[in-house]
PAPAZA-859415 format. One line per 5 residues: number of its first residue (from 1); for each residue x, y, z of N, C-alpha, C, O. Coordinates in nm, 2 decimals, always signed. Layout:
<sites>
NUM = X:Y:Z:X:Y:Z:X:Y:Z:X:Y:Z; ...
</sites>
This chain:
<sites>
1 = +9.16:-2.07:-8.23:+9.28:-2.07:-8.31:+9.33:-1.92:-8.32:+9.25:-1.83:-8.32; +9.45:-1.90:-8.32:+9.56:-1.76:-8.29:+9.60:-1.74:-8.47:+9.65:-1.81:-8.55; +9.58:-1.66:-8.46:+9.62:-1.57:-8.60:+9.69:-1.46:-8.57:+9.63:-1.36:-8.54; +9.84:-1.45:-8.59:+9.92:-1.34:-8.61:+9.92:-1.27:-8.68:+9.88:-1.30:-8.79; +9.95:-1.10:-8.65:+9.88:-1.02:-8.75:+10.01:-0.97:-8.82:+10.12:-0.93:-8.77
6 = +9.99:-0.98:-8.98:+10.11:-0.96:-9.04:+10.25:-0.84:-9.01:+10.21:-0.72:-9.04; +10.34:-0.85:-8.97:+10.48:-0.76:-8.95:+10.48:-0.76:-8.82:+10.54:-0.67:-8.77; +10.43:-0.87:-8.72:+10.42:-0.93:-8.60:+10.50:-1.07:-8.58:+10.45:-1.18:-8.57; +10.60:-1.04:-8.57:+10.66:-1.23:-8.61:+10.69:-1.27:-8.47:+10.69:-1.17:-8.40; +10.72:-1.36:-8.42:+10.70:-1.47:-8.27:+10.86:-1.51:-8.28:+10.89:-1.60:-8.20
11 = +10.98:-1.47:-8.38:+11.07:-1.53:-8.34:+11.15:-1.60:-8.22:+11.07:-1.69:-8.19; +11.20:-1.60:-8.18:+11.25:-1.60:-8.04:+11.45:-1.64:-8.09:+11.50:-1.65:-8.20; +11.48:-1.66:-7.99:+11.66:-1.68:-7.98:+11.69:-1.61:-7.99:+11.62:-1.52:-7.96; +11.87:-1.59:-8.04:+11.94:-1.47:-8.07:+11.98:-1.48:-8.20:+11.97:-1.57:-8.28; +12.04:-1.33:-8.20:+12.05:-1.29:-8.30:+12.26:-1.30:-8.34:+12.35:-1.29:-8.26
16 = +12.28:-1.32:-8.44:+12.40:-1.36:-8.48:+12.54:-1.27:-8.43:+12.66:-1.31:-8.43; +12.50:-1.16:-8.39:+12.60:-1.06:-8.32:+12.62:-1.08:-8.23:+12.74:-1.10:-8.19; +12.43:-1.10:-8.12:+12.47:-1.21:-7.98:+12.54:-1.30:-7.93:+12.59:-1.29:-7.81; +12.57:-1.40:-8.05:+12.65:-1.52:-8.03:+12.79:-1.50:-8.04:+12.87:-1.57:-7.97; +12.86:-1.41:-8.15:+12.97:-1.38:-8.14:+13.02:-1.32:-8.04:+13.12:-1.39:-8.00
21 = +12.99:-1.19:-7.96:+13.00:-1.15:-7.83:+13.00:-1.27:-7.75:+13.11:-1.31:-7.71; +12.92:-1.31:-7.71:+12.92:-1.42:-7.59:+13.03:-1.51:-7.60:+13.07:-1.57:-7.50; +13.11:-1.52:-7.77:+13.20:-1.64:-7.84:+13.36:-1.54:-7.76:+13.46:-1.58:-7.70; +13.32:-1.41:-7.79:+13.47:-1.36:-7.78:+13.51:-1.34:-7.65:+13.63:-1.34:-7.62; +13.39:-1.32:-7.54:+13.40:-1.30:-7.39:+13.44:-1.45:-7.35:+13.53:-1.48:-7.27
26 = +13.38:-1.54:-7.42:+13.44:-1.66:-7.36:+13.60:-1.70:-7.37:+13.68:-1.76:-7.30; +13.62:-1.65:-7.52:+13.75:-1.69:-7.55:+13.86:-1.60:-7.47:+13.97:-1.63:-7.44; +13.79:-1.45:-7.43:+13.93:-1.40:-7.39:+13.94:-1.42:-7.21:+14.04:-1.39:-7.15; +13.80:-1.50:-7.16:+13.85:-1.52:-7.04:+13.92:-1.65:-7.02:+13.98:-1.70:-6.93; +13.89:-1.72:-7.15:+13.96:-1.83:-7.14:+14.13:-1.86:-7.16:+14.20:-1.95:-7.12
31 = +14.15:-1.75:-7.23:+14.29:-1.69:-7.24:+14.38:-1.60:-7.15:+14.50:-1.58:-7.15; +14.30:-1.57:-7.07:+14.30:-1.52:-6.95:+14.38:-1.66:-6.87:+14.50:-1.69:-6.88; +14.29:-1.71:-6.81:+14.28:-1.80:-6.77:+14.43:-1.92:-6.74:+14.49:-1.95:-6.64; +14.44:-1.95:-6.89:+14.54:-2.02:-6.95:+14.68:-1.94:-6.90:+14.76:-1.99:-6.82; +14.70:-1.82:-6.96:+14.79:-1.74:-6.93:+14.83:-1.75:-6.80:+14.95:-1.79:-6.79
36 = +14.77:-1.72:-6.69:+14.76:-1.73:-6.54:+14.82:-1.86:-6.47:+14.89:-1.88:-6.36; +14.77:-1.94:-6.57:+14.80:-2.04:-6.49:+14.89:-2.14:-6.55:+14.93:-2.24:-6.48; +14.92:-2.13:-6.67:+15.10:-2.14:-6.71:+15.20:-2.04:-6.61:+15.18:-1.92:-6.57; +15.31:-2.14:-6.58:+15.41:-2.14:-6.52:+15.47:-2.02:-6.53:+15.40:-1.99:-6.62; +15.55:-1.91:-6.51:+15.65:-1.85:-6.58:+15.76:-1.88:-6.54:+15.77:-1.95:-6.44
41 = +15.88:-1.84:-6.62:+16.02:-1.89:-6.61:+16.07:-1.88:-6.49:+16.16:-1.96:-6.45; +16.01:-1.79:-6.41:+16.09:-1.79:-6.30:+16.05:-1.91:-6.19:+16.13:-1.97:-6.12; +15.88:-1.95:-6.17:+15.81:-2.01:-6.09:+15.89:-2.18:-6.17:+15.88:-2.29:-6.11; +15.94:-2.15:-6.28:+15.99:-2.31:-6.37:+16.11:-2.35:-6.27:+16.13:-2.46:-6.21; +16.20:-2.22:-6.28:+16.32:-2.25:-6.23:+16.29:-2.25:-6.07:+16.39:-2.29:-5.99
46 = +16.21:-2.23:-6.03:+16.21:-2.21:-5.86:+16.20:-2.37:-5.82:+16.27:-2.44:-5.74; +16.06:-2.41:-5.95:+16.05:-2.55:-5.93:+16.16:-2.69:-5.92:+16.16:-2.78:-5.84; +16.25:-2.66:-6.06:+16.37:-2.70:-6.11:+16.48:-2.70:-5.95:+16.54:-2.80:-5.91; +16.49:-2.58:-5.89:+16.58:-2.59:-5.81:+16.52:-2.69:-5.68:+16.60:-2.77:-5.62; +16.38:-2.67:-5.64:+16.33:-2.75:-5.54:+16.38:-2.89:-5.57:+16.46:-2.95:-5.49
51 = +16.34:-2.93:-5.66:+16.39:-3.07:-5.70:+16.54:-3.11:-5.67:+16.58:-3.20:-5.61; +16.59:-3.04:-5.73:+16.77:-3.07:-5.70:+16.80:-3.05:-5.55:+16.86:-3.14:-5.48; +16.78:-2.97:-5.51:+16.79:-2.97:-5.34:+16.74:-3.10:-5.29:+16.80:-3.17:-5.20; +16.64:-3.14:-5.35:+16.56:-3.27:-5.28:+16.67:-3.38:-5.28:+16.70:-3.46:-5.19; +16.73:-3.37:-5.43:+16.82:-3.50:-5.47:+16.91:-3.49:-5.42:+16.97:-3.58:-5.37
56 = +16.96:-3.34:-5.42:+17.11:-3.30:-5.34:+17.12:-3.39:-5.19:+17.22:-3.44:-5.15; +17.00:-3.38:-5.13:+16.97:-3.42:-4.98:+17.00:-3.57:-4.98:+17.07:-3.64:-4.91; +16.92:-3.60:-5.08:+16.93:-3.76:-5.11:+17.07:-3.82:-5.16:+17.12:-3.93:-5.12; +17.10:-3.77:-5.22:+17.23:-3.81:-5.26:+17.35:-3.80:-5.16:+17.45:-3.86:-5.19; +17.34:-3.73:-5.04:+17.40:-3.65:-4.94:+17.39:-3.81:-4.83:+17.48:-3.86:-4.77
61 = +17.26:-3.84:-4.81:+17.23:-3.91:-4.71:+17.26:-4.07:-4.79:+17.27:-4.16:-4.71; +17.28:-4.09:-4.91:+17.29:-4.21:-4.96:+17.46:-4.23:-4.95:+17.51:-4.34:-4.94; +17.52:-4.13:-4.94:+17.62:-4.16:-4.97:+17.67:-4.18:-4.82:+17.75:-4.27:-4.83; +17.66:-4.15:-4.72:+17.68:-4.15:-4.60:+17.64:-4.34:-4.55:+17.70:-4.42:-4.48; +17.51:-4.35:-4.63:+17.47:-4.51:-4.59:+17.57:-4.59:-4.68:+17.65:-4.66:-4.62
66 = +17.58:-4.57:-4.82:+17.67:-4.64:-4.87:+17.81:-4.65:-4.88:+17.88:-4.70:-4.97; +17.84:-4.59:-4.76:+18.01:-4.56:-4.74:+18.06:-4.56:-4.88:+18.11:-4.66:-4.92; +18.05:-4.45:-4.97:+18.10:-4.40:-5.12:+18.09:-4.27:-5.07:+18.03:-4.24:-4.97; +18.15:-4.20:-5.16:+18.10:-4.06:-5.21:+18.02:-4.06:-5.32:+18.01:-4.14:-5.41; +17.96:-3.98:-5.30:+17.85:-3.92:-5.48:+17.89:-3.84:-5.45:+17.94:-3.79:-5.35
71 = +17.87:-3.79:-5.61:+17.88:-3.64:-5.66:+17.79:-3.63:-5.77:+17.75:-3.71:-5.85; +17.74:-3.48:-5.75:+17.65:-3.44:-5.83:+17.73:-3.35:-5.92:+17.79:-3.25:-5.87; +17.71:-3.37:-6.06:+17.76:-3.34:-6.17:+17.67:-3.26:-6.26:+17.56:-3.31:-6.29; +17.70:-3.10:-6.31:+17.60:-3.09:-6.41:+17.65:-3.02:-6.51:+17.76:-2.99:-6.48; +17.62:-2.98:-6.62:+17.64:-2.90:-6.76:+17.53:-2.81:-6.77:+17.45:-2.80:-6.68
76 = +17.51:-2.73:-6.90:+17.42:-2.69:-6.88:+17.23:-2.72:-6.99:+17.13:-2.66:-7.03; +17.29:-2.87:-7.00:+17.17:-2.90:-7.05:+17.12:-3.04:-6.95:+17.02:-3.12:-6.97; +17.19:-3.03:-6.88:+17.13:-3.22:-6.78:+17.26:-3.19:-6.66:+17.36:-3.12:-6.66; +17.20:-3.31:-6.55:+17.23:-3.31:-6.47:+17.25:-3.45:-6.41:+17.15:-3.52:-6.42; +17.35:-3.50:-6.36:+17.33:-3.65:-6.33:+17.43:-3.73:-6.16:+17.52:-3.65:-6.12
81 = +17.42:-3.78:-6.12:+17.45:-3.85:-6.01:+17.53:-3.93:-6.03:+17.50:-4.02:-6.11; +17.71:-3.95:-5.95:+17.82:-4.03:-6.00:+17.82:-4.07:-5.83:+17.79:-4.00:-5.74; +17.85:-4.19:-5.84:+17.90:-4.28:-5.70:+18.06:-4.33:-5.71:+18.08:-4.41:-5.80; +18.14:-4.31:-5.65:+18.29:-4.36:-5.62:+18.29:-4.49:-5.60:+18.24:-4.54:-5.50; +18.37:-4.59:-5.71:+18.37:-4.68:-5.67:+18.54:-4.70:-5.67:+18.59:-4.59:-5.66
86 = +18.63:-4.82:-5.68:+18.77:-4.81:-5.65:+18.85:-4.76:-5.69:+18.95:-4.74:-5.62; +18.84:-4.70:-5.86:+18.90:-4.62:-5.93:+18.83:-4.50:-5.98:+18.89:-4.39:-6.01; +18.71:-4.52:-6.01:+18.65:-4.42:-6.07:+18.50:-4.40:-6.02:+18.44:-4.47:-5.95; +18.47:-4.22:-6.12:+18.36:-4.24:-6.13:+18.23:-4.34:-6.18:+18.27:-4.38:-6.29; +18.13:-4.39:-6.15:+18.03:-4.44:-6.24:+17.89:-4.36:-6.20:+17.87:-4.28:-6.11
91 = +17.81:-4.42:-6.30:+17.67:-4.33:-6.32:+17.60:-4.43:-6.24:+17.66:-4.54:-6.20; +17.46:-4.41:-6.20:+17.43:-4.47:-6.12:+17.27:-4.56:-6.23:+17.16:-4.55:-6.17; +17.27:-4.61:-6.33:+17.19:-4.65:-6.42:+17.08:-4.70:-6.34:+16.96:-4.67:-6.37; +17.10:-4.76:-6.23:+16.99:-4.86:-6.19:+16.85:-4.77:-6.10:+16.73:-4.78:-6.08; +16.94:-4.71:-6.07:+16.93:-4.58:-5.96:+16.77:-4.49:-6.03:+16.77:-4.43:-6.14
96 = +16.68:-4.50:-5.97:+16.56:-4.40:-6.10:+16.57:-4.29:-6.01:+16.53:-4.19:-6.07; +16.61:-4.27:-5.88:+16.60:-4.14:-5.87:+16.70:-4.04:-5.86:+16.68:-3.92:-5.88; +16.82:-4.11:-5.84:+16.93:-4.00:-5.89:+17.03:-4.04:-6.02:+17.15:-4.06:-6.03; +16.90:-4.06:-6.15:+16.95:-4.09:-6.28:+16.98:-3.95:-6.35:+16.94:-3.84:-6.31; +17.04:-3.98:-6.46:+17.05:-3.83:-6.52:+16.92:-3.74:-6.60:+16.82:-3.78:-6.67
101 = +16.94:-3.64:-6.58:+16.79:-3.60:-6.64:+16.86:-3.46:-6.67:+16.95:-3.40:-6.62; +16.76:-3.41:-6.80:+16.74:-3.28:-6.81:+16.69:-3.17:-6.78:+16.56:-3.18:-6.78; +16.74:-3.04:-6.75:+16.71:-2.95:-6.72:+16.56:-2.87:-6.74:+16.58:-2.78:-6.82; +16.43:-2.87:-6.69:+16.30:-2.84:-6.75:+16.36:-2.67:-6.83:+16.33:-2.63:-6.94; +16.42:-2.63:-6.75:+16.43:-2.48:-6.79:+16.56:-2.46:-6.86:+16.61:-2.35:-6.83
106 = +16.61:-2.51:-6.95:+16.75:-2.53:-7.02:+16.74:-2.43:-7.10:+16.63:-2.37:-7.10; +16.84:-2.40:-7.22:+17.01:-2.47:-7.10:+17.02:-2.31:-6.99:+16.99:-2.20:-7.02; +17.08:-2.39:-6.83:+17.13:-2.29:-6.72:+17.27:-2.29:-6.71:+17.36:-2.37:-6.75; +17.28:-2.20:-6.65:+17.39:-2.14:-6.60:+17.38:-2.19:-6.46:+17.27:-2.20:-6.40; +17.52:-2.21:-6.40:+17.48:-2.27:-6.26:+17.65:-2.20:-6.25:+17.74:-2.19:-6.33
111 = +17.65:-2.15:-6.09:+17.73:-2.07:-6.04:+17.76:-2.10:-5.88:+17.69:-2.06:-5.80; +17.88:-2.19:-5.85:+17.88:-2.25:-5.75:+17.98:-2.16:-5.62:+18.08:-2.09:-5.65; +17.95:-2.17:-5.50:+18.05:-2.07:-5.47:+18.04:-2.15:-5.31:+17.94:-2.21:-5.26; +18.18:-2.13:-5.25:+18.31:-2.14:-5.36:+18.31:-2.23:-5.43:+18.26:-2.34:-5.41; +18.39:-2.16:-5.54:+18.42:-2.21:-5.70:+18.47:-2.37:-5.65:+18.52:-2.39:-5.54
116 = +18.44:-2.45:-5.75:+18.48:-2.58:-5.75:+18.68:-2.57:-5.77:+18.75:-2.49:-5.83; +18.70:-2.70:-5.69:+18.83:-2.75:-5.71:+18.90:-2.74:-5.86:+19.02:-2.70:-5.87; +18.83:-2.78:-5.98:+18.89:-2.82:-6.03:+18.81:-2.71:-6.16:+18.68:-2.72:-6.17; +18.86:-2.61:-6.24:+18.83:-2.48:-6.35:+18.75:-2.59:-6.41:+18.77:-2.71:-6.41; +18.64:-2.50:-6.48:+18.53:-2.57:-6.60:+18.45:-2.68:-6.54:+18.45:-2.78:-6.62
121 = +18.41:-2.72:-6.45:+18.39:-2.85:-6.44:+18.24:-2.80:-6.28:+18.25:-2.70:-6.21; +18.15:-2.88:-6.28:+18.08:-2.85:-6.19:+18.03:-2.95:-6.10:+17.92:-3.01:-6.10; +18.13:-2.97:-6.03:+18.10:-3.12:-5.94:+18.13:-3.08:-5.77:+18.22:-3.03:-5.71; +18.00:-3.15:-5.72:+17.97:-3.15:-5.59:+17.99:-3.23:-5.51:+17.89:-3.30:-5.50; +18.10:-3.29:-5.41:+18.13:-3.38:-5.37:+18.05:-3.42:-5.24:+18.04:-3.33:-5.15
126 = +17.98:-3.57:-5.20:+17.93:-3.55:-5.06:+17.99:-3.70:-5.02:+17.97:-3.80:-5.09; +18.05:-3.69:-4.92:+18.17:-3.75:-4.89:+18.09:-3.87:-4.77:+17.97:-3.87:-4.75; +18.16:-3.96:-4.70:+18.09:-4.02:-4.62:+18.07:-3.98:-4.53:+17.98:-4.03:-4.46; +18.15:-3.84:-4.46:+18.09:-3.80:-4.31:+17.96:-3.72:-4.33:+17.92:-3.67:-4.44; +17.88:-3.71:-4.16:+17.73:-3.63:-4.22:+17.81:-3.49:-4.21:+17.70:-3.43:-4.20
131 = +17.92:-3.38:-4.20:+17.93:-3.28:-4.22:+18.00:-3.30:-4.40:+18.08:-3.39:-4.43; +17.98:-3.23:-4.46:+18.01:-3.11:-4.56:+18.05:-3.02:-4.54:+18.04:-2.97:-4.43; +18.12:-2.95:-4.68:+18.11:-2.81:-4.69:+18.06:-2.70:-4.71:+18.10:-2.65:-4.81; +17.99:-2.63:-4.64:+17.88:-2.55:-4.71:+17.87:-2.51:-4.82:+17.96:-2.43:-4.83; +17.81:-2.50:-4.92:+17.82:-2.38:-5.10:+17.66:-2.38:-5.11:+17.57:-2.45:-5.07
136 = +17.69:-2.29:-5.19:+17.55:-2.19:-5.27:+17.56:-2.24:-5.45:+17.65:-2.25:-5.52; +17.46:-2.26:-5.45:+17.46:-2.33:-5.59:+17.34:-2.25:-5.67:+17.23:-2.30:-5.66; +17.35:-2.14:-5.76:+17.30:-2.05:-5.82:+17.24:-2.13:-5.93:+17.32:-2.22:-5.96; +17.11:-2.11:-6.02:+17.08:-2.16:-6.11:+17.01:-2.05:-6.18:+16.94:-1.97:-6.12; +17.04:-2.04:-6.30:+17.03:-1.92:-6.37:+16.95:-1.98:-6.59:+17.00:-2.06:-6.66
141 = +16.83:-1.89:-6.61:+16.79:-1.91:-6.74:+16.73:-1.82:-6.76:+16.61:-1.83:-6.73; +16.77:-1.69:-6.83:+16.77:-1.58:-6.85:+16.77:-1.47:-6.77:+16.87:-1.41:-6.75; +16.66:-1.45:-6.73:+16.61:-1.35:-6.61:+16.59:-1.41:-6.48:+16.59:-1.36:-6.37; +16.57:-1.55:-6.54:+16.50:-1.63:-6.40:+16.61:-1.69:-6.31:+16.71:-1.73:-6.37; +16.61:-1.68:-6.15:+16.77:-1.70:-6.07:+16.66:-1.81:-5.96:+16.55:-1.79:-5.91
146 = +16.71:-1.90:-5.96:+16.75:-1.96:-5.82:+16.83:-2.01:-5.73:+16.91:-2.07:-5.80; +16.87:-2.02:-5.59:+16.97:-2.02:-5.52:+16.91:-2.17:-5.42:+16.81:-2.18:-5.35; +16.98:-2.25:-5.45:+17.00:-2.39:-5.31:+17.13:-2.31:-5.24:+17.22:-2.25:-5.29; +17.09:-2.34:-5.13:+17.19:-2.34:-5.05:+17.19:-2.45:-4.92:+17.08:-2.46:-4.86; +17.31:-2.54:-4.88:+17.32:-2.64:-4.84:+17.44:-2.54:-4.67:+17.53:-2.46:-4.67
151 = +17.37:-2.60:-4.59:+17.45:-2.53:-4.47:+17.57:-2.68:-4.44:+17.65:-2.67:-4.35; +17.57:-2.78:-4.50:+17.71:-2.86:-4.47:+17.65:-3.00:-4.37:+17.69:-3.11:-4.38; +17.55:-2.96:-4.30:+17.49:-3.05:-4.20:+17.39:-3.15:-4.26:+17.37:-3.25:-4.19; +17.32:-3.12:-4.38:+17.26:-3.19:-4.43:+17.07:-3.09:-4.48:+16.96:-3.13:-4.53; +17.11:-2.96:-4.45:+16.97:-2.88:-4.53:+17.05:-2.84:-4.63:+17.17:-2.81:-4.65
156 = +16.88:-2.83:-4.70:+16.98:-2.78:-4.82:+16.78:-2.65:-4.83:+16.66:-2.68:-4.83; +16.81:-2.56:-4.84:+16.70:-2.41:-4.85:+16.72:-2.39:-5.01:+16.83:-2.39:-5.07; +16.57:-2.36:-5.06:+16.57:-2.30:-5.19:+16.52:-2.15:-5.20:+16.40:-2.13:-5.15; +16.61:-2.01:-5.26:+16.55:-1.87:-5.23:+16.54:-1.87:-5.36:+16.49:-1.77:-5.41
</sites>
C-alpha cells in the first residue's frame, strides 16, 4: 500500500488559466478563419456579374430560337427578363431561369455604354439575329466594380 507524504499531492489536469488560453487561441483562429472565408464585396459582385452574363447569353440564344426579342431590364434593386410579344412587353413568369430576381449585392449602379436608346431606363435588347450590338455593362456597389462585356456575337466576358 502507497502512502503519500503530506504537501505531495498527485493532481493531474490543467489548471484554469490553461483552459482559457487554449479557449481564446481557438476562438481567434476561428475568427480568423470565418473572416477569410466570407465573401467580400467585391468577390460578391464579381459573382453577381458572372451570373447575369450567363443569363445575358441565355436570354440572347433564347431569343434567337423563339423568334421574339427579349430584353433584359434592370433598376437598381432586381433585375428581370421581358419577351416581345404583338404589342408589348411581358415578363416571362413561367420562365425559372430568366425570372426576376434581386440583386445579392444591392442596390447597384449599372452603367451601360453606349448609353441606352431611351434616358433613365436600362434595357438590353437581343433581337432575333445571332449578331448584336456590342456594349459594356458596368455593375457598381460601392467600391466594388464589375464589367460584362458582350462582343455582339454571342460572348459575353466578366472583368
Amino acid at each position: 500500500m502507497l502512502i503519500s507524504a503530506p504537501g505531495k499531492s498527485k493532481a493531474r489536469g490543467f489548471t484554469l488559466i490553461e483552459l482559457l488560453v487554449v479557449l481564446v487561441i481557438i476562438g481567434l483562429t476561428l475568427g480568423l478563419t470565418v473572416m477569410s472565408a466570407a465573401p467580400t464585396q467585391a468577390q460578391a459582385m464579381q459573382k453577381e456579374a458572372a451570373r447575369i452574363a450567363l443569363l445575358l447569353q441565355l436570354a440572347r440564344d433564347e431569343a434567337i430560337v423563339r423568334n421574339r426579342p427579349i430584353a433584359f431590364e434592370a433598376g437598381p434593386d432586381s433585375y428581370r427578363f421581358l419577351v416581345r410579344n404583338e404589342r408589348s412587353w411581358e415578363t416571362l413568369p413561367q420562365d425559372d431561369l430568366l425570372r426576376e430576381r434581386p440583386f445579392q449585392a444591392g442596390p447597384v449602379t449599372l452603367l451601360l455604354d453606349p448609353p441606352p436608346n431611351v434616358p433613365g431606363s436600362m434595357r438590353i435588347v437581343f433581337g432575333r439575329e445571332p449578331v448584336d450590338r456590342p456594349f459594356v455593362l458596368t455593375l457598381a456597389s460601392g467600391d466594388a466594380r464589375a464589367t460584362i462585356r458582350a462582343d455582339g456575337v454571342g460572348h459575353f466576358t466578366v472583368d
